[in-house]
C-alpha positions, 0 to 999 in steps of 0.5 A: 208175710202180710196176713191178708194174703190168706184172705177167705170169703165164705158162706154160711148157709142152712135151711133158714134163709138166705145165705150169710157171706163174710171175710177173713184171715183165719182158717175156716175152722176158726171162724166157724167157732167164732161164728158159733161163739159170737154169732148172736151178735150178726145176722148169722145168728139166724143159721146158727141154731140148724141142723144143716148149718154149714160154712164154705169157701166161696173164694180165696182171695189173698190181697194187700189190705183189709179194705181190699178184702172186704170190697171184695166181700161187698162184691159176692153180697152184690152178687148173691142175695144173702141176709148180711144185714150191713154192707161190707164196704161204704164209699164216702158217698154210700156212707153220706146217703146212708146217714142221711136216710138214717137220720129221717128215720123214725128211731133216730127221731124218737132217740133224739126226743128222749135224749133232750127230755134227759137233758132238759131233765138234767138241767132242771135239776141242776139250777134247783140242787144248789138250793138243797146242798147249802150246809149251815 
């Protein structure tokens, strides 16, 4: 039996803001603790913390791959406005916008700057060691 055939999409929610949506294989229950073990680590994080913190089933969805399942998740996120942070799923196309417009960005400027102030560092050093490390 393929797992995906017990693909879930859910909904977490609370009073702190727009609901977050995702997709599995496990039971919810499993999940959810995963969510409350790892939630630090995605946009969910923002729910985890409240009181009134709950995790729902939007859809059982039992498909044949994980790609079906999480073009299913980017369906619910198109369809309610949620705090997911990334989109589920890019197709080509999405994903050539989407690094072009990341790399005109202003973090991946200054990253690229640090980056060669390193390396040009780095290089220094190395045509001037050579002179230190001689043995006599």
């Amino acid at each position: 039996m393929n797992k995906y055939s017990n693909g879930k999409i859910y909904i977490i929610s609370s009073s702190a803001g727009n609901p977050y949506i995702g997709s599995t294989t496990l039971p919810l229950e499993i999940r959810k603790q995963l969510h409350l073990q790892n939630g630090h680590l995605c946009s969910v994080k923002i729910h985890l913390g409240q009181n009134d913190f709950k995790m729902e089933l939007l859809e059982n969805y039992a498909c044949n791959s994980n790609e079906e399942l999480i073009k299913r998740e980017r369906y619910w996120t198109e369809q309610i406005e949620c705090c997911n942070k990334r989109r589920p799923y890019r197709s080509y196309k999405e994903q050539i916008a989407y690094q072009t417009e990341y790399f005109r960005t202003d973090y991946w400027k200054n990253y690229h700057k640090e980056y060669n102030k390193k390396r040009e560092f780095r290089i220094k050093l190395l045509k001037v060691l050579p002179f230190y490390m001689v043995k006599e």
